[in-house]
C-alpha positions in Angstrom: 36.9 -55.2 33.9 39.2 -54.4 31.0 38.5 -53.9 27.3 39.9 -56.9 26.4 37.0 -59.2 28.5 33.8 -58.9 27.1 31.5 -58.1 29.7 29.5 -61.6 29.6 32.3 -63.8 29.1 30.9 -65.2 25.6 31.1 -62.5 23.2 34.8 -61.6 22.1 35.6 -57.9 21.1 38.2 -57.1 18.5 41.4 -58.0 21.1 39.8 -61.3 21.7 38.9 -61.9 17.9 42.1 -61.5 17.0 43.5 -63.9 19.2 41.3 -66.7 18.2 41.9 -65.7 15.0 45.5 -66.2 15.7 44.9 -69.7 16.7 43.5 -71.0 14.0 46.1 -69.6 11.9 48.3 -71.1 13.9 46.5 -74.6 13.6 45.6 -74.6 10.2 49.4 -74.1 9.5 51.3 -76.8 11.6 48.3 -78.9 10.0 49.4 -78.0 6.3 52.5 -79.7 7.4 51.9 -82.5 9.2 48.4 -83.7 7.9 48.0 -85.1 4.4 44.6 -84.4 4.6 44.6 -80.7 4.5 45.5 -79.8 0.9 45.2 -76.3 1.0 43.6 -73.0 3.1 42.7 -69.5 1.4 41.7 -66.9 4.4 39.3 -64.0 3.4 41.1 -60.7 3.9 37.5 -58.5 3.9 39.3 -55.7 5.8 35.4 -54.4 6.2 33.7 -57.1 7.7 33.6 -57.9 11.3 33.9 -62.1 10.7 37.0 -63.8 10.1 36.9 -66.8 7.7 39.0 -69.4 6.1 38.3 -72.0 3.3 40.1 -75.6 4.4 40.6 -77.9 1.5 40.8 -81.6 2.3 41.3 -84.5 0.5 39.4 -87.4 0.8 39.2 -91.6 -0.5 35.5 -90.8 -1.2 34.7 -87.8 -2.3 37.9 -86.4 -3.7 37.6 -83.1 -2.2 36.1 -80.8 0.4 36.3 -77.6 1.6 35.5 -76.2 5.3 34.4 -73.0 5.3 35.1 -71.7 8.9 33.7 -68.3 10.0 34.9 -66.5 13.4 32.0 -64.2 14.6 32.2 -62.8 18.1 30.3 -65.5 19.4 30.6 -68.5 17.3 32.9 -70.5 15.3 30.6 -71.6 12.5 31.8 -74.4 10.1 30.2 -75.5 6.7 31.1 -77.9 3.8 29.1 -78.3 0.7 28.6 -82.4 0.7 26.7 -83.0 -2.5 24.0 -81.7 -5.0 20.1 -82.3 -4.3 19.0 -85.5 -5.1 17.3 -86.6 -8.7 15.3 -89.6 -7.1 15.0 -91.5 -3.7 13.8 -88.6 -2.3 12.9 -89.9 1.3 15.1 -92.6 1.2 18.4 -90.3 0.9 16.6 -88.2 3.8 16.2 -90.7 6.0 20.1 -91.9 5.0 21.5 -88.7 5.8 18.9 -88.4 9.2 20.3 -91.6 10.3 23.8 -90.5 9.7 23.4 -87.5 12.1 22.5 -89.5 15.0 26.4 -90.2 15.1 27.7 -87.2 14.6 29.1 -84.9 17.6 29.1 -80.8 16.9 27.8 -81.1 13.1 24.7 -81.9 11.1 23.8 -82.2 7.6 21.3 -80.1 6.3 19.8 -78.8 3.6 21.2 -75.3 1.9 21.5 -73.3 -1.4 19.5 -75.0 -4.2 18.6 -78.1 -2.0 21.9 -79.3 -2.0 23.1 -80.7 1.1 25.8 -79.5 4.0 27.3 -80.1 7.0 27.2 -77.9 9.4 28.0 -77.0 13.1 29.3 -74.9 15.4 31.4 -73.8 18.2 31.5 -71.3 20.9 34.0 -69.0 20.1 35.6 -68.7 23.3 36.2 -72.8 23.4 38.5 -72.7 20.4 41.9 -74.6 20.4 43.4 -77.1 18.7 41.6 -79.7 20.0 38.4 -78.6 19.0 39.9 -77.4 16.0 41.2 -80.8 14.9 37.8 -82.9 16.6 36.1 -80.1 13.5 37.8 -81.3 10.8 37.7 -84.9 11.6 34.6 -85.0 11.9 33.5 -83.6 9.1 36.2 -85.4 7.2 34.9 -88.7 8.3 31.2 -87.5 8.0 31.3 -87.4 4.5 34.0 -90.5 4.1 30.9 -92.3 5.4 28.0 -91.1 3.8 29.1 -89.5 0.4 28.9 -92.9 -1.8 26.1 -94.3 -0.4 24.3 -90.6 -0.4 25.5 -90.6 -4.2 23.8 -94.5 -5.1 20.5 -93.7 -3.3 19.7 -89.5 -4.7 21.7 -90.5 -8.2 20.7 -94.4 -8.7 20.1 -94.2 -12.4 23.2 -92.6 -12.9 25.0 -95.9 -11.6 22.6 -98.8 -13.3 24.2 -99.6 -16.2 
């Protein structure tokens, strides 16, 4: 067994972080190129910390714009967008909206975060990164909230579009 497998196949250590890491690098800039919908990525340079992240912007029809946030730990690749505010009214109604919207979705969920507001969120295992999975992530979370963001907005803001 060398250094650079992890003893139980799952976990990565610093050899085999950097090489994912190196992937999505790699992905993320062929797909500034080639794919309108990637606007922009930032990666956090914490020199201290033993995660690797990176904040994908992507431009949408519905909701102008998102951002990924993609975090590398030794075991997972975690990925989280900020989809919209709590709700003001239509409480169970925008639950059940968003619920039903899940049942759809492969690798991701929405979910409720910071302040109530709501995300999507999912993850990988670590070692299964490529750009396949890579591109099936940010598809899916780009047609996620292509799908649900307006009618999420008209059920937990209704007031705010009667006029």
């Amino acid at each position: 067994m060398s250094d650079e497998t992890p003893p139980d196949g799952l976990t990565l250590d610093a050899a085999g972080m950097a090489a994912v890491a190196d992937v999505i690098d790699a992905w993320l800039e062929r797909e500034l190129v080639d794919n309108p919908v990637l606007a922009a990525v930032e990666r956090d340079a914490d020199p201290g910390s033993t995660e690797r992240r990176w904040y994908v912007r992507v431009e949408g029809e519905e909701k102008d714009v998102s951002t990924i946030r993609l975090t590398l730990r030794q075991r997972m690749l975690h990925h989280e967008t900020h989809v919209l505010p709590a709700p003001e009214e239509n409480h169970a109604e925008f639950a059940e909206h968003l619920l039903r919207r899940n049942r759809d979705l492969v690798g991701a969920a929405f979910c409720v975060g910071e302040e109530d507001a709501v995300f999507l969120v999912g993850a990988i295992p670590a070692t299964t990164v490529d750009d396949a999975e890579l591109d099936r992530i940010v598809g899916t979370v780009w047609t996620a909230i292509e799908r649900c963001f307006r009618p999420a907005l008209r059920i937990g803001f209704a007031s705010r579009f009667r006029g």
